[in-house]
N, C-alpha and C positions, 0 to 999 in steps of 0.2 A: 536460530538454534545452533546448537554446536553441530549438528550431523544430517539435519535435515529430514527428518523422520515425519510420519502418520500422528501426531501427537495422539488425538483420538486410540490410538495401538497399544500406546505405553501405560504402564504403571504408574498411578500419580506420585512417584519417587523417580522412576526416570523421567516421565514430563518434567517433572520440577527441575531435575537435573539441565534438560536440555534448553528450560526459559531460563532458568536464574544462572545456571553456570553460563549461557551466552552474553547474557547481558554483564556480566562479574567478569568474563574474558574482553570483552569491547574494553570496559570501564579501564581495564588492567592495560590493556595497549594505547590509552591516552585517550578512546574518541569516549566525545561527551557532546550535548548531554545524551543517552540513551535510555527516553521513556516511552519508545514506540515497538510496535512488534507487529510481526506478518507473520501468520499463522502456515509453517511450511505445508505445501501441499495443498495448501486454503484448506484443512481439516481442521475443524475446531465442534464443541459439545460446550455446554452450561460447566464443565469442573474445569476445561481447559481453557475459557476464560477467565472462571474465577482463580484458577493461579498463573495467570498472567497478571490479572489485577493486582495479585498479594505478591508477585513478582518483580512491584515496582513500576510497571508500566502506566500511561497515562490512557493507552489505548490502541488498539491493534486492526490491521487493516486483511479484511477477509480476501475472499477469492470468487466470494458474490460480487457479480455483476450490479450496477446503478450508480445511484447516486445519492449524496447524503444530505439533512440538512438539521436541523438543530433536535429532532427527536431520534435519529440514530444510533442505535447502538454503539456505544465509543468501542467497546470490542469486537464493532461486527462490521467495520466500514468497509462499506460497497467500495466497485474499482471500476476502470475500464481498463480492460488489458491489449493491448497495440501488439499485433503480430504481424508476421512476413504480408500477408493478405489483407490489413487494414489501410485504407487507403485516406489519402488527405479529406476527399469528402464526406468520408466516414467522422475523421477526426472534426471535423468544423461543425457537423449537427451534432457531436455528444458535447464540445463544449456551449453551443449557441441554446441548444437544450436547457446545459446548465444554467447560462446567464438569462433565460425567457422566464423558468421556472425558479431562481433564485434559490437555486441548491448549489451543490458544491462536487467535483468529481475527483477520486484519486486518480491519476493515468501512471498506469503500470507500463514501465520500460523496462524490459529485460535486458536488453542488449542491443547496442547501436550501432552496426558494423554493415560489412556487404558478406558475412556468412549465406545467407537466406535461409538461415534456423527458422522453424517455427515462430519461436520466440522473440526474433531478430528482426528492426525495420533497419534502412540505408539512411546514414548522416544526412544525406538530402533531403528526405522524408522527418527524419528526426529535424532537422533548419526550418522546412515548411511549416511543418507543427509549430514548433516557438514562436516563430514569427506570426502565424494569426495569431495564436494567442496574445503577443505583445502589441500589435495590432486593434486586437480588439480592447486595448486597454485594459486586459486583467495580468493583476499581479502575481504568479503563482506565488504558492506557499508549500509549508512542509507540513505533514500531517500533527506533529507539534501544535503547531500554529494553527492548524484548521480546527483539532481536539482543545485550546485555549479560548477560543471562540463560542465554541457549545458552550447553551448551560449545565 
């Protein structure tokens, strides 16, 4: 969104404002394509997805925890979110979970740095990650592509 806001807060004239005017701000700086969205705050209700939907979007990635598979909500995809305190073994049974049970996981990166934000894992930790995953032979993808896949 443009400012980052409670969507759930606003008035369905400023929600609208802050899904369609951000996606019309992207479009306007060249990046494409832009049919995804993340719900700021992970706040979202039944109007603020349906105008994300009427927004143009193809589908939006929540700030619930799990994992997804082809009955999920397109506007309600589950995450895992990787912070300063998630550790590689963490990370290897949410993706080996996935690959056992033949679902799918968003992994939220906030930031890849040696801050120790909350938010923030160390490039090192961000390497190990990739690597089992390419490792274990899965391809990531982008939520695009994970949303083209559903029926």
């Amino acid at each position: 969104t443009r400012t980052h806001p409670d969507l759930t807060t606003l008035t369905f004239t400023q929600a609208e404002q802050e899904i369609e005017g951000s996606r019309s701000d992207l479009l306007a700086l060249g990046i494409t394509p832009v049919v995804t969205f993340s719900y700021p705050t992970g706040a979202y209700n039944a109007q603020i997805k349906q105008q994300v939907k009427d927004g143009g979007y193809i589908g939006a990635r929540s700030s619930d925890g799990g994992y997804n598979d082809k009955t999920t909500d397109r506007y309600a995809l589950r995450r895992f979110s990787i912070t300063n305190t998630t550790t590689l073994a963490q990370m290897k049974a949410v993706v080996d979970t996935a690959v056992a049970n033949k679902t799918w996981v968003v992994l939220l990166f906030h930031e890849v740095n040696t801050s120790g934000n909350t938010y923030s894992i160390t490039p090192e930790l961000f390497e190990e990650i990739v690597t089992y995953i390419k490792d274990q032979g899965i391809t990531p993808i982008t939520l695009k592509q994970g949303l083209e896949m559903m029926p």
